[in-house]
N, CA, C and O atoms as CSV, one atom per row, in Angstrom:
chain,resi,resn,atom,element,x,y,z
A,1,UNK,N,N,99.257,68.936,108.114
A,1,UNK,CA,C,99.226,70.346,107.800
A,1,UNK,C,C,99.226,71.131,109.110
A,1,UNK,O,O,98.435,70.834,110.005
A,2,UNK,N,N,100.088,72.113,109.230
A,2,UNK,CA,C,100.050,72.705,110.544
A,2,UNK,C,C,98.948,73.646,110.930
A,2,UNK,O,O,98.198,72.959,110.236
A,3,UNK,N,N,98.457,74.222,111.215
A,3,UNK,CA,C,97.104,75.061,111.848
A,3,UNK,C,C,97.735,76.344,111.665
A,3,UNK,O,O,98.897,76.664,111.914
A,4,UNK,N,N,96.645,77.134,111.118
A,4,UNK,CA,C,96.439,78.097,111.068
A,4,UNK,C,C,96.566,79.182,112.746
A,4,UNK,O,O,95.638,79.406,113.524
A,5,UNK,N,N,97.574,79.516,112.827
A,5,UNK,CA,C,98.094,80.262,114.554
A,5,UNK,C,C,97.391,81.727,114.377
A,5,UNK,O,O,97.669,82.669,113.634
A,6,UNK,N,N,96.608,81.583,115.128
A,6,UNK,CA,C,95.549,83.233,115.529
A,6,UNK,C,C,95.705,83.805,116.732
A,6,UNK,O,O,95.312,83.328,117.796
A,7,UNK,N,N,96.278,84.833,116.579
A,7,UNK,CA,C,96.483,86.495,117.681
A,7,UNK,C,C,94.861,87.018,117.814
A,7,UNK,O,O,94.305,87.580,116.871
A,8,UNK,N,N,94.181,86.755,119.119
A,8,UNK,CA,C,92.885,87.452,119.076
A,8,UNK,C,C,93.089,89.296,119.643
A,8,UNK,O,O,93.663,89.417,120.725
A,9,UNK,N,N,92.856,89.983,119.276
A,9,UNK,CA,C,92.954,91.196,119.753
A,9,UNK,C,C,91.425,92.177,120.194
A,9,UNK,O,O,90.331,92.266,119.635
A,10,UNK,N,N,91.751,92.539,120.915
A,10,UNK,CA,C,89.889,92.947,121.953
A,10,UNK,C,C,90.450,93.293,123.033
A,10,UNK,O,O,91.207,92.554,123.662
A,11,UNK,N,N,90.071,94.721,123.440
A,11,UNK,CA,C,89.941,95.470,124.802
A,11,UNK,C,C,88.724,94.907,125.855
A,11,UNK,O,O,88.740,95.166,127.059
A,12,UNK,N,N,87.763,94.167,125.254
A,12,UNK,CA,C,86.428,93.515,125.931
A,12,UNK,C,C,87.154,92.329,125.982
A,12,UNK,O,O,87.747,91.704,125.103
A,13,UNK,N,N,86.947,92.067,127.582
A,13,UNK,CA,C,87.656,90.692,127.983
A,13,UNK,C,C,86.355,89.943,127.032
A,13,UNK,O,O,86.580,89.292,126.011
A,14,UNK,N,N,85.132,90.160,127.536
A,14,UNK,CA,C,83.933,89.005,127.079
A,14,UNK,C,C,83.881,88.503,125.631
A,14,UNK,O,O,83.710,87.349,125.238
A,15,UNK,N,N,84.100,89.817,124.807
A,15,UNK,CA,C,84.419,89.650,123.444
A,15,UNK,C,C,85.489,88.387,123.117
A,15,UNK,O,O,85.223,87.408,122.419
A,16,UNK,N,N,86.673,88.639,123.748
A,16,UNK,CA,C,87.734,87.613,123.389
A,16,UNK,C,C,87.566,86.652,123.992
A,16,UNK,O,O,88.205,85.729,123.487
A,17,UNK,N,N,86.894,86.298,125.038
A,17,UNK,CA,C,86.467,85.284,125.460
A,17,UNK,C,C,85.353,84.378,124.825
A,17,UNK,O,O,85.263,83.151,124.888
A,18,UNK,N,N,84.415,85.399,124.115
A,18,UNK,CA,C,83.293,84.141,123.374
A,18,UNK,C,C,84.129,84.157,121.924
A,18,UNK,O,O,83.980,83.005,121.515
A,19,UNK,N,N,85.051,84.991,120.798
A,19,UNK,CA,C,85.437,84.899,119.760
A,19,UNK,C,C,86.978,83.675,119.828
A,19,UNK,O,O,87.392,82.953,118.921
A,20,UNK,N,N,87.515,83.838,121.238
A,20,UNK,CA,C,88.377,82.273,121.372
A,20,UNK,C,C,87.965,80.908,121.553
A,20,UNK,O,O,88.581,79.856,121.381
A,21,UNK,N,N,86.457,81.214,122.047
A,21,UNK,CA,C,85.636,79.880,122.425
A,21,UNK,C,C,85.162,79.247,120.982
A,21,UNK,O,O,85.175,78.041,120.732
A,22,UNK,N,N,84.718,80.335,120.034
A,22,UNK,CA,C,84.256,80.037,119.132
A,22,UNK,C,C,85.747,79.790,117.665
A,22,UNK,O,O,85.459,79.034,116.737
A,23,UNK,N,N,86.813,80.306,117.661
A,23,UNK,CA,C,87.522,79.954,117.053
A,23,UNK,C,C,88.111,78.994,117.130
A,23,UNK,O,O,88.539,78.552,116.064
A,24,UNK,N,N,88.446,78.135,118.542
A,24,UNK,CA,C,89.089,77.210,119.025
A,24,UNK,C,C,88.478,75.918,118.176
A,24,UNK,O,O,89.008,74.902,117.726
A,25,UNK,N,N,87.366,76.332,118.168
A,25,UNK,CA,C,86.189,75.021,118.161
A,25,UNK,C,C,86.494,74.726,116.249
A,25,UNK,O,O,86.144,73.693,115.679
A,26,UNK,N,N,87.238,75.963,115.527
A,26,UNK,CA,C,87.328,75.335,114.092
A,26,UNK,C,C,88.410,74.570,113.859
A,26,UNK,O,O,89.498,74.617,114.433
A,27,UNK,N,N,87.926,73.600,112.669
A,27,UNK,CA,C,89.037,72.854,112.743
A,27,UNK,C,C,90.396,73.528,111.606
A,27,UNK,O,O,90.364,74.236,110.599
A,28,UNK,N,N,91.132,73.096,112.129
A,28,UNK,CA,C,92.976,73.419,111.341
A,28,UNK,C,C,93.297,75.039,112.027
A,28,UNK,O,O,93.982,75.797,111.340
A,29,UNK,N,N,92.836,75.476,113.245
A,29,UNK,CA,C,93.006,76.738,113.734
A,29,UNK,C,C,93.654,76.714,115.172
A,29,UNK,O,O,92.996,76.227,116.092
A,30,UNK,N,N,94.422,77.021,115.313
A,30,UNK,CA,C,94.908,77.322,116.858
A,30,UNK,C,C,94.895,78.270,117.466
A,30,UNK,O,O,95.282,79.133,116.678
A,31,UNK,N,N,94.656,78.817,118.592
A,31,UNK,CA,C,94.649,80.221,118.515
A,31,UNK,C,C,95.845,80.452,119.874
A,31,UNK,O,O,95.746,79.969,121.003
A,32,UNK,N,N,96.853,81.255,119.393
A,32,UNK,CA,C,98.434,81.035,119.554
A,32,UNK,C,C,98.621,82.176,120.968
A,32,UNK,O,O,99.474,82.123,121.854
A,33,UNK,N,N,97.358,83.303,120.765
A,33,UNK,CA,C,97.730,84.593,121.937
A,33,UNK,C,C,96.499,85.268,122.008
A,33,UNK,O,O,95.538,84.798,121.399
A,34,UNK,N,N,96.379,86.406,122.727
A,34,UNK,CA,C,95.388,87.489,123.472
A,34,UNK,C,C,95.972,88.406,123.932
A,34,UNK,O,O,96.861,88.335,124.780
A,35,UNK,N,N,95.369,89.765,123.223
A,35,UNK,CA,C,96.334,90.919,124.028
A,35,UNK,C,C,94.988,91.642,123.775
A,35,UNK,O,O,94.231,91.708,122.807
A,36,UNK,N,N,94.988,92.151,125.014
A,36,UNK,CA,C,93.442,93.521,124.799
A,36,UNK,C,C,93.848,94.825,124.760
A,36,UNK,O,O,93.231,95.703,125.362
A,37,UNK,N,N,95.288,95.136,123.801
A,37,UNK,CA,C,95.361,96.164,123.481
A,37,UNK,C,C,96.573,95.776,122.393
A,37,UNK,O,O,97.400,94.868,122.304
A,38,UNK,N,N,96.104,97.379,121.343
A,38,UNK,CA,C,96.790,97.408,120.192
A,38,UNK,C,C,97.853,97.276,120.350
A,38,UNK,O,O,98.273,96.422,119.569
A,39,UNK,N,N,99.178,97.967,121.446
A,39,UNK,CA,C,100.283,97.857,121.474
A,39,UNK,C,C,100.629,96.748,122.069
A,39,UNK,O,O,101.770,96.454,121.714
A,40,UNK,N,N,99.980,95.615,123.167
A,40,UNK,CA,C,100.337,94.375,123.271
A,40,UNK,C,C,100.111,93.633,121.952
A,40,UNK,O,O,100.752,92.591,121.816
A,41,UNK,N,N,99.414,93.958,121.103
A,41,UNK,CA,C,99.961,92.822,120.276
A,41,UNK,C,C,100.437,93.366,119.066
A,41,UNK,O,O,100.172,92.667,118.089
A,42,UNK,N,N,101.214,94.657,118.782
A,42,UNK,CA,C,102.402,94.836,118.188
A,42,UNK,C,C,103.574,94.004,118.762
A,42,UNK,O,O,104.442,93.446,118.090
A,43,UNK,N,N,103.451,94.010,120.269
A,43,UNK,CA,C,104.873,93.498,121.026
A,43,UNK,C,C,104.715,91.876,120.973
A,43,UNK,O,O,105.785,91.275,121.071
A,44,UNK,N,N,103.568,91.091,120.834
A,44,UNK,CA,C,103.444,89.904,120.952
A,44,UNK,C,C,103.760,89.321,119.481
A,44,UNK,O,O,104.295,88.215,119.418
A,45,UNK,N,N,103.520,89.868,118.557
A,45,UNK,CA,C,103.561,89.296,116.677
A,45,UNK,C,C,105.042,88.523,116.843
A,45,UNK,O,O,105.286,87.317,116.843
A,46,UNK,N,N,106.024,89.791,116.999
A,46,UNK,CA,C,107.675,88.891,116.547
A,46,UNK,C,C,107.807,87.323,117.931
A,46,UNK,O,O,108.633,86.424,117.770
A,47,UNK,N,N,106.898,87.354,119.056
A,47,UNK,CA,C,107.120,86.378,119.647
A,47,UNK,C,C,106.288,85.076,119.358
A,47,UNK,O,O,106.677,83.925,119.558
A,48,UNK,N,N,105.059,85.471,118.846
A,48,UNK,CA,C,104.160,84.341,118.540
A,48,UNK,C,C,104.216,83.964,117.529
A,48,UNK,O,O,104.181,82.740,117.409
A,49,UNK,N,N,104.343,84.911,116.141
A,49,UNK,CA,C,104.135,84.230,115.055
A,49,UNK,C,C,103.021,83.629,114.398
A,49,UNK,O,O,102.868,82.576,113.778
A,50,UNK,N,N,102.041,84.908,114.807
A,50,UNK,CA,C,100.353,83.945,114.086
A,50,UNK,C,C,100.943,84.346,112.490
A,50,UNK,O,O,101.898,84.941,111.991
A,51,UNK,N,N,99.721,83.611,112.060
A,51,UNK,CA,C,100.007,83.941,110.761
A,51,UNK,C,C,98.182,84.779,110.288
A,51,UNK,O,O,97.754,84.996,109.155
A,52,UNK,N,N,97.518,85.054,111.585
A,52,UNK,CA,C,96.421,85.450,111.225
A,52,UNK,C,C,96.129,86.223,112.484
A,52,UNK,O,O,96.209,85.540,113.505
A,53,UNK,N,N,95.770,87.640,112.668
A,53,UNK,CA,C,95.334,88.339,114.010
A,53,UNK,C,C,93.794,89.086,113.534
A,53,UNK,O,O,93.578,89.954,112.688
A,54,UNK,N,N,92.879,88.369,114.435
A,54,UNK,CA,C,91.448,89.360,114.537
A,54,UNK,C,C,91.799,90.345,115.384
A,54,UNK,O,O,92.094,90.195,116.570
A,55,UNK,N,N,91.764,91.528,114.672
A,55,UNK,CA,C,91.866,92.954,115.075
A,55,UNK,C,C,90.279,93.318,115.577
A,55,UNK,O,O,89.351,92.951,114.856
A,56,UNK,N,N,90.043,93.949,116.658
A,56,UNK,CA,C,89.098,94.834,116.807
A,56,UNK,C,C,89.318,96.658,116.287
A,56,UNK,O,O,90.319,97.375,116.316
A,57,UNK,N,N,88.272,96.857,115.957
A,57,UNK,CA,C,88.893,98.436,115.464
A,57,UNK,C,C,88.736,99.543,116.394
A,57,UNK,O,O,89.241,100.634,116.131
A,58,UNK,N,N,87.938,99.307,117.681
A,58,UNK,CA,C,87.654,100.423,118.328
A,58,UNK,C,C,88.713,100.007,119.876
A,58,UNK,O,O,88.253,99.192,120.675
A,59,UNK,N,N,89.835,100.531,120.088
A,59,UNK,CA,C,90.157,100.351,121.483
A,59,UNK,C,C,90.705,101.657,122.351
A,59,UNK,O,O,90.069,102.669,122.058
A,60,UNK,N,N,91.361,101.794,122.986
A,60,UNK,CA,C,91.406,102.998,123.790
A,60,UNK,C,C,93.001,103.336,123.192
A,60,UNK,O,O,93.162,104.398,122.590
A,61,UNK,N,N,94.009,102.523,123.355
A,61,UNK,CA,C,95.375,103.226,123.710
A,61,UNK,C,C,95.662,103.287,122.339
A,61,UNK,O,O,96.285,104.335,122.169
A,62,UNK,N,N,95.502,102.604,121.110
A,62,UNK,CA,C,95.451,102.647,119.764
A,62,UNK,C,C,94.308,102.174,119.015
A,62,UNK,O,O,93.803,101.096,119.329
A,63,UNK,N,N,93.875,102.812,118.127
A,63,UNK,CA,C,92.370,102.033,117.540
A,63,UNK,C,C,93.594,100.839,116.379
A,63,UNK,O,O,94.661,101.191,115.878
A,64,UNK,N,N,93.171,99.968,116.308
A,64,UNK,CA,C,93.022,98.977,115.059
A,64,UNK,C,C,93.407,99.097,114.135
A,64,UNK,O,O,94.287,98.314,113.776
A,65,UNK,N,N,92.991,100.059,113.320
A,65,UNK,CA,C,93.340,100.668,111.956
A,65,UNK,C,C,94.864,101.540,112.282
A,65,UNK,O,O,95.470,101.811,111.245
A,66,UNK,N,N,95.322,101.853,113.157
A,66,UNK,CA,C,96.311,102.190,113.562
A,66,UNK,C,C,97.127,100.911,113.651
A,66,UNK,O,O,97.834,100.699,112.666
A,67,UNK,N,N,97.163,100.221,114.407
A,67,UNK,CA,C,97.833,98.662,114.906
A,67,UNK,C,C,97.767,98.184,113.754
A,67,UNK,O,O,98.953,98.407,113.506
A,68,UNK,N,N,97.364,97.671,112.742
A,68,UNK,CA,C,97.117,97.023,111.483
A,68,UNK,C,C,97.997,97.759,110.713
A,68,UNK,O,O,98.871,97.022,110.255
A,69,UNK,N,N,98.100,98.722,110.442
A,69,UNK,CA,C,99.049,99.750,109.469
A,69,UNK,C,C,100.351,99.518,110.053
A,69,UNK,O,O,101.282,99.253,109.292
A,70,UNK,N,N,100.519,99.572,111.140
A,70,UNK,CA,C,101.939,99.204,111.661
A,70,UNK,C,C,102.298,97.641,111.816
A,70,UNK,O,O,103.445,97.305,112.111
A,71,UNK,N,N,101.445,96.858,111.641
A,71,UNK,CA,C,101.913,95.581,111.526
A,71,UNK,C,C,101.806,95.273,110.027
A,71,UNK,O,O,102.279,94.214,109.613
A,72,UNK,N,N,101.342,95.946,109.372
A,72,UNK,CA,C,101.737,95.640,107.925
A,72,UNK,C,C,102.640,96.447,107.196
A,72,UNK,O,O,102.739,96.429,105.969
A,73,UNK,N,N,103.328,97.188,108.001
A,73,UNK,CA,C,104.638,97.363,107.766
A,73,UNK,C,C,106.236,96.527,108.281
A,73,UNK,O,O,107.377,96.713,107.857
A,74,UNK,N,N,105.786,95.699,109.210
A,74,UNK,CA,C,106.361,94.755,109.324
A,74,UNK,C,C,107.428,93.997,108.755
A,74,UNK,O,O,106.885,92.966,108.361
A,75,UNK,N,N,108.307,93.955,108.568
A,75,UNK,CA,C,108.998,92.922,107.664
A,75,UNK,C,C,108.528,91.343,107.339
A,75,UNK,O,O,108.742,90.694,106.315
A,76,UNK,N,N,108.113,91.113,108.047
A,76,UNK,CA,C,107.484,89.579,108.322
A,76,UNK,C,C,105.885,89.960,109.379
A,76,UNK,O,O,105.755,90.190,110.581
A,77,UNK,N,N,104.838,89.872,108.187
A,77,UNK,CA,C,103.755,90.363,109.069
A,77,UNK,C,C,102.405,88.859,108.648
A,77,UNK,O,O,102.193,88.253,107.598
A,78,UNK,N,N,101.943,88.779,109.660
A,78,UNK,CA,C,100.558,88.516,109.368
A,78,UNK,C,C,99.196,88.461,108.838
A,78,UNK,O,O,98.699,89.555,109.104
A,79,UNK,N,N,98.430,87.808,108.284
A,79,UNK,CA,C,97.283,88.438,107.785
A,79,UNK,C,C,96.245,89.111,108.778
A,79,UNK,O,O,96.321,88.508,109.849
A,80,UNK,N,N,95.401,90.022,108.831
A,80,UNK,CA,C,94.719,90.735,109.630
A,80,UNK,C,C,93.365,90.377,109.213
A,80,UNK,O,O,93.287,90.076,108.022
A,81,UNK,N,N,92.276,90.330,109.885
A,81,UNK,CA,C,90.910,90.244,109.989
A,81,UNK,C,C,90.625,91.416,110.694
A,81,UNK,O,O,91.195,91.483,111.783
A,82,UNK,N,N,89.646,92.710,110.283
A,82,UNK,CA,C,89.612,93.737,111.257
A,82,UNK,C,C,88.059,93.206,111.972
A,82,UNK,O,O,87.318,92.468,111.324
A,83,UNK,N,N,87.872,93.449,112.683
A,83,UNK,CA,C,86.460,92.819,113.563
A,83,UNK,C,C,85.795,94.344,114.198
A,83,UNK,O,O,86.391,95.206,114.843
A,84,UNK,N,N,84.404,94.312,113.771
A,84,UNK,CA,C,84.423,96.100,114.200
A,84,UNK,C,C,83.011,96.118,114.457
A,84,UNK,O,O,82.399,95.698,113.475
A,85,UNK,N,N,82.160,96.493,115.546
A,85,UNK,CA,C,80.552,96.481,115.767
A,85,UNK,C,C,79.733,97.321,114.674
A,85,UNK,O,O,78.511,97.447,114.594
A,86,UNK,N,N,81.184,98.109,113.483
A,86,UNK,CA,C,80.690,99.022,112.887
A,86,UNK,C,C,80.274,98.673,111.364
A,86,UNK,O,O,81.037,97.883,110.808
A,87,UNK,N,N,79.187,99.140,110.614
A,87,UNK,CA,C,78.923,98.382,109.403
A,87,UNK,C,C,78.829,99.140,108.323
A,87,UNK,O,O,78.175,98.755,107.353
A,88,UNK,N,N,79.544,100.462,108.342
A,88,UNK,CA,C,79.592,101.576,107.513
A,88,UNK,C,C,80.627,101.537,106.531
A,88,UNK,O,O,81.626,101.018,107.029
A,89,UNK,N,N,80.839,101.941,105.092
A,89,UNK,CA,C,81.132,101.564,104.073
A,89,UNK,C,C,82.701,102.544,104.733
A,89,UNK,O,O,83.691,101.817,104.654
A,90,UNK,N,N,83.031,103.966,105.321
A,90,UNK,CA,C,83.966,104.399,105.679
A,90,UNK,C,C,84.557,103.495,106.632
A,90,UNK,O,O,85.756,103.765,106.706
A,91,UNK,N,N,84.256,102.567,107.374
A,91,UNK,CA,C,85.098,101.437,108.394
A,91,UNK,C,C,85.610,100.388,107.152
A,91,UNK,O,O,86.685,99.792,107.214
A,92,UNK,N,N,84.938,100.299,106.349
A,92,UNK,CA,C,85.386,99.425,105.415
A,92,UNK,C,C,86.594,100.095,104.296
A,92,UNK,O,O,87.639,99.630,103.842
A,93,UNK,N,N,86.166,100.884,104.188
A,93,UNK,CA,C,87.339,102.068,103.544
A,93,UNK,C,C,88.702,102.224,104.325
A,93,UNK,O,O,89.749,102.207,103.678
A,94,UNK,N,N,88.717,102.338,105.358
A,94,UNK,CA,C,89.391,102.720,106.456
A,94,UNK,C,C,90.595,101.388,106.742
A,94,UNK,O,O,91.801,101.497,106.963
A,95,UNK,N,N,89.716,100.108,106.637
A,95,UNK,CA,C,90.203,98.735,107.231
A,95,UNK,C,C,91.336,98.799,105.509
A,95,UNK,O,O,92.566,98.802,105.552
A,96,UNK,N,N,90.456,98.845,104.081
A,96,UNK,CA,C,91.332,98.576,103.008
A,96,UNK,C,C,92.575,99.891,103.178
A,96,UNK,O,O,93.706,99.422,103.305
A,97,UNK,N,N,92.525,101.103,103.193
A,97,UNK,CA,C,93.144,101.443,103.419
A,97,UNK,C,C,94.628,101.424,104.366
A,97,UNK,O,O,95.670,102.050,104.174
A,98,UNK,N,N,94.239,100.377,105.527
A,98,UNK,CA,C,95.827,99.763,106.196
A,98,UNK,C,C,95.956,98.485,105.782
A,98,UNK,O,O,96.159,97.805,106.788
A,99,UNK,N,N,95.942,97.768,104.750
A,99,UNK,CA,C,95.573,97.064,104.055
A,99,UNK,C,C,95.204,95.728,104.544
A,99,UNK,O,O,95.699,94.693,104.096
A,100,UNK,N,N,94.113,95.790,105.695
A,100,UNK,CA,C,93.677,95.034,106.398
A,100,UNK,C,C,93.089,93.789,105.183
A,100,UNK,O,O,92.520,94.230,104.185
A,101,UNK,N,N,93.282,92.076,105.354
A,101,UNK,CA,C,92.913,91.309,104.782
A,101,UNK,C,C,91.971,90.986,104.390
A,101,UNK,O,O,91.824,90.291,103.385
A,102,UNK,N,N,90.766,91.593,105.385
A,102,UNK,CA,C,89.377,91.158,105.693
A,102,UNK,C,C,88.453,92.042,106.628
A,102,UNK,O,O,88.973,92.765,107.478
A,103,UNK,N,N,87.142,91.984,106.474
A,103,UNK,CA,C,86.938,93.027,107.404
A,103,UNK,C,C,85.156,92.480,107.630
A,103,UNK,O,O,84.215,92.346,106.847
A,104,UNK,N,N,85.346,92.258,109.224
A,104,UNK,CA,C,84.072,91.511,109.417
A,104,UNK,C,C,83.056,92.016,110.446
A,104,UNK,O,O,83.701,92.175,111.482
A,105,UNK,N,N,82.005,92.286,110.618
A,105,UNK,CA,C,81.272,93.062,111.262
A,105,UNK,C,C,81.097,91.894,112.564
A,105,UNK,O,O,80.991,90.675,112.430
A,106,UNK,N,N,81.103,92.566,113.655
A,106,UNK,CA,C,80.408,91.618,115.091
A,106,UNK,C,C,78.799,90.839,115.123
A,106,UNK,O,O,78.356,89.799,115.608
A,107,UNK,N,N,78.131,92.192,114.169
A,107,UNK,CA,C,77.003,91.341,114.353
A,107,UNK,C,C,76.909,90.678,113.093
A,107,UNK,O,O,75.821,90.666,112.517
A,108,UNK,N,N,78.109,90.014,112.488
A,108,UNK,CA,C,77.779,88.841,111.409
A,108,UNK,C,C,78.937,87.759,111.863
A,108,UNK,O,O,79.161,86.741,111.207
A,109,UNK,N,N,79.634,88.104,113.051
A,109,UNK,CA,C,80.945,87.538,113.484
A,109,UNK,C,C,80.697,85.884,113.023
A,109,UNK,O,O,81.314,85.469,112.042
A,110,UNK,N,N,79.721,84.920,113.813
A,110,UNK,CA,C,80.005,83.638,113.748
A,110,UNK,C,C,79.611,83.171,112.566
A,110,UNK,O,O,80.379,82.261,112.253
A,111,UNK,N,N,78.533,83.396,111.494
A,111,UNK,CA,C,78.046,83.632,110.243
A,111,UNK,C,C,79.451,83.690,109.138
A,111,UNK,O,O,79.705,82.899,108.230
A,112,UNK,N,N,80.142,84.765,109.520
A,112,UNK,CA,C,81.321,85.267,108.716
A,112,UNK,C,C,82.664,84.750,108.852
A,112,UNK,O,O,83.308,84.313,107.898
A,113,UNK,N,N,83.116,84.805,110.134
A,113,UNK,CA,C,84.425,84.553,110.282
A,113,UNK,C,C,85.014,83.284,109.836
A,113,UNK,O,O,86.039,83.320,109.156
A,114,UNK,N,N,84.484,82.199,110.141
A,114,UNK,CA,C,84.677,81.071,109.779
A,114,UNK,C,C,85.098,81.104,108.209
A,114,UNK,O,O,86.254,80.720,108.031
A,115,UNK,N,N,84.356,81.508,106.972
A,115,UNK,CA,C,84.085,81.757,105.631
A,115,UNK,C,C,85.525,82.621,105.586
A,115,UNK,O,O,86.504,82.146,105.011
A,116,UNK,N,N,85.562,83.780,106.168
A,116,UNK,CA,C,86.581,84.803,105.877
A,116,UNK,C,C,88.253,83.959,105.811
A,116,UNK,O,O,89.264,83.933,105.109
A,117,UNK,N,N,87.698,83.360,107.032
A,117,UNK,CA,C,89.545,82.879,107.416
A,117,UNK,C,C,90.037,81.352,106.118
A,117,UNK,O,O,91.064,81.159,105.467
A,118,UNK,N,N,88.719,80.553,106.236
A,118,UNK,CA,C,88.648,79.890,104.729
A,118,UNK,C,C,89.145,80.573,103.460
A,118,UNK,O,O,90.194,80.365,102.851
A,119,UNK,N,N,88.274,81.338,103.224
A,119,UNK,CA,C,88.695,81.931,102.096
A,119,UNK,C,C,90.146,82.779,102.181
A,119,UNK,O,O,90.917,82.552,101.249
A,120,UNK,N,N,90.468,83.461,102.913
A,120,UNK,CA,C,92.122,83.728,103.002
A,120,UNK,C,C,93.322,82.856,103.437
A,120,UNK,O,O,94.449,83.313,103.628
A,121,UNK,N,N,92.927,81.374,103.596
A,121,UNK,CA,C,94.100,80.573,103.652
A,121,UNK,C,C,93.262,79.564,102.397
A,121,UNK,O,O,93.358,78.364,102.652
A,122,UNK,N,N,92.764,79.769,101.583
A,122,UNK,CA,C,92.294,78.514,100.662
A,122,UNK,C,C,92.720,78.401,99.843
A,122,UNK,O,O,92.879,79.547,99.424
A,123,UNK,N,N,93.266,77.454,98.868
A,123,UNK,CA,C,94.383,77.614,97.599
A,123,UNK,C,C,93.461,76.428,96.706
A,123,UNK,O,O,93.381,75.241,97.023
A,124,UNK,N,N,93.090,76.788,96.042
A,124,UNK,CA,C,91.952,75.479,95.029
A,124,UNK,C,C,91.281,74.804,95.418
A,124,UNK,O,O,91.072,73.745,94.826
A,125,UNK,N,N,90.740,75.070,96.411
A,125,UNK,CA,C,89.250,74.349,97.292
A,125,UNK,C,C,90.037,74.092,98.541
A,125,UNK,O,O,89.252,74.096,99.489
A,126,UNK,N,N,91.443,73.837,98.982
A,126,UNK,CA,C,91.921,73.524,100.041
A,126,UNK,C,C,92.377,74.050,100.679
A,126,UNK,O,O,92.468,75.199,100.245
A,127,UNK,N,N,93.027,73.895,102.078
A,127,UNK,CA,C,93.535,75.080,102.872
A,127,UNK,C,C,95.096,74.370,102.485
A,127,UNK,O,O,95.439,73.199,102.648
A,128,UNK,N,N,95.832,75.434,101.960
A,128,UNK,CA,C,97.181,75.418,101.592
A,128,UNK,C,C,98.071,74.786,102.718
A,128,UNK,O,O,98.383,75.252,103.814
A,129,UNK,N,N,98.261,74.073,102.368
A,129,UNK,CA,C,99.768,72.711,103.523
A,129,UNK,C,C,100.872,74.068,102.816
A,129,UNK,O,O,101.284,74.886,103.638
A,130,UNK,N,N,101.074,74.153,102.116
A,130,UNK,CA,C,102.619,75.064,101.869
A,130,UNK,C,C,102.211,76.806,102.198
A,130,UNK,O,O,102.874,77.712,101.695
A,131,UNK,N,N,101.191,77.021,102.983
A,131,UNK,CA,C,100.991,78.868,102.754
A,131,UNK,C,C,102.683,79.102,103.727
A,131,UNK,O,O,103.438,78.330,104.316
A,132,UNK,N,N,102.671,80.565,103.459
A,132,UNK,CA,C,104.174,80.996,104.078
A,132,UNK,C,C,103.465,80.785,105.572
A,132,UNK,O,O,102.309,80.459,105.840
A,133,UNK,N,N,104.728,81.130,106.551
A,133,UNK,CA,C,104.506,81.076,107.955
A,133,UNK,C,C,103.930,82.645,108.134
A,133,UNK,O,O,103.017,83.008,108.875
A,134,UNK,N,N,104.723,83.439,107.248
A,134,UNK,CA,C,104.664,84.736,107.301
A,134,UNK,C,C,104.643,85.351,105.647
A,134,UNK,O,O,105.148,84.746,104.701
A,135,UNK,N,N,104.089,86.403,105.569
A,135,UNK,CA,C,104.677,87.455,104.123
A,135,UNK,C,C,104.960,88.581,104.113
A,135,UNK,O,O,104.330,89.588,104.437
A,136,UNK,N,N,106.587,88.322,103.478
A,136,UNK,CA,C,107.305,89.443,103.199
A,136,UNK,C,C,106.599,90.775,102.595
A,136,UNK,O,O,105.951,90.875,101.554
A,137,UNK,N,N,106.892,91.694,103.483
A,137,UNK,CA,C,106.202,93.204,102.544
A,137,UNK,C,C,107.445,94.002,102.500
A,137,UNK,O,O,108.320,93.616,103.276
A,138,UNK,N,N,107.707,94.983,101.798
A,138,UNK,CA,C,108.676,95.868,101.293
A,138,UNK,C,C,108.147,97.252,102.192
A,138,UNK,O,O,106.948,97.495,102.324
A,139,UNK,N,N,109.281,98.155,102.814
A,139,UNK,CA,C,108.744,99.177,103.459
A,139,UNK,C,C,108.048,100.489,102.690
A,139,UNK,O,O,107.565,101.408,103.352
């Protein structure tokens, strides 16, 4: 079964540095790129091809919820995890609204993420051998 390919996204080098240390370490996950800004990893998606990007929501040159809305307009887009220090029911509003996949708070990050990314590649107790590489959305 091929691994699950993850785009980490974070303006905090340290952030992406302990959330790659800690994703690396799951099993069936690869983690494929790093861009610490929203518009590097608009430009990185058509070259890498995750099929999963942890979004942070707060960054400087585009917030998250911005970057996420435009990659899920995509023709061939990714699933999104939004990752946000914030735990307010409007960040959560905000994340469904660009129809972010998932939406996981920092201070529940290692608790959660693991569970989240399970449960969005899991198909009857298993992690799907046939999920798409990508899914088609309509503009």
């Amino acid at each position: 079964m091929a691994p699950i390919r993850i785009l980490l996204v974070d303006d905090n080098t340290t952030i992406l540095n302990c959330v790659e240390n800690y994703v690396s370490r799951l099993p069936n996950v690869e983690v494929v790129g790093r861009a610490q800004s929203a518009r590097q990893a608009i430009q990185l998606i058509p070259q890498l091809c995750p099929d999963l990007v942890l979004m942070d929501i707060t960054m400087p040159d585009m917030n998250g919820l911005e970057a996420t809305r435009q990659i899920k307009r995509l023709t061939v887009s990714p699933r999104v995890i939004m990752l946000s220090i914030h735990d307010q029911a409007e960040y959560r509003d905000a994340a469904d609204a660009v129809h972010a996949d998932a939406y996981v708070c920092k201070s529940e990050l290692f608790p959660q993420l693991s569970l989240t990314i399970q449960k969005l590649f899991r198909t009857h107790g298993i992690l799907s051998a046939d999920r798409p590489r990508h899914r088609q959305h309509q503009p």
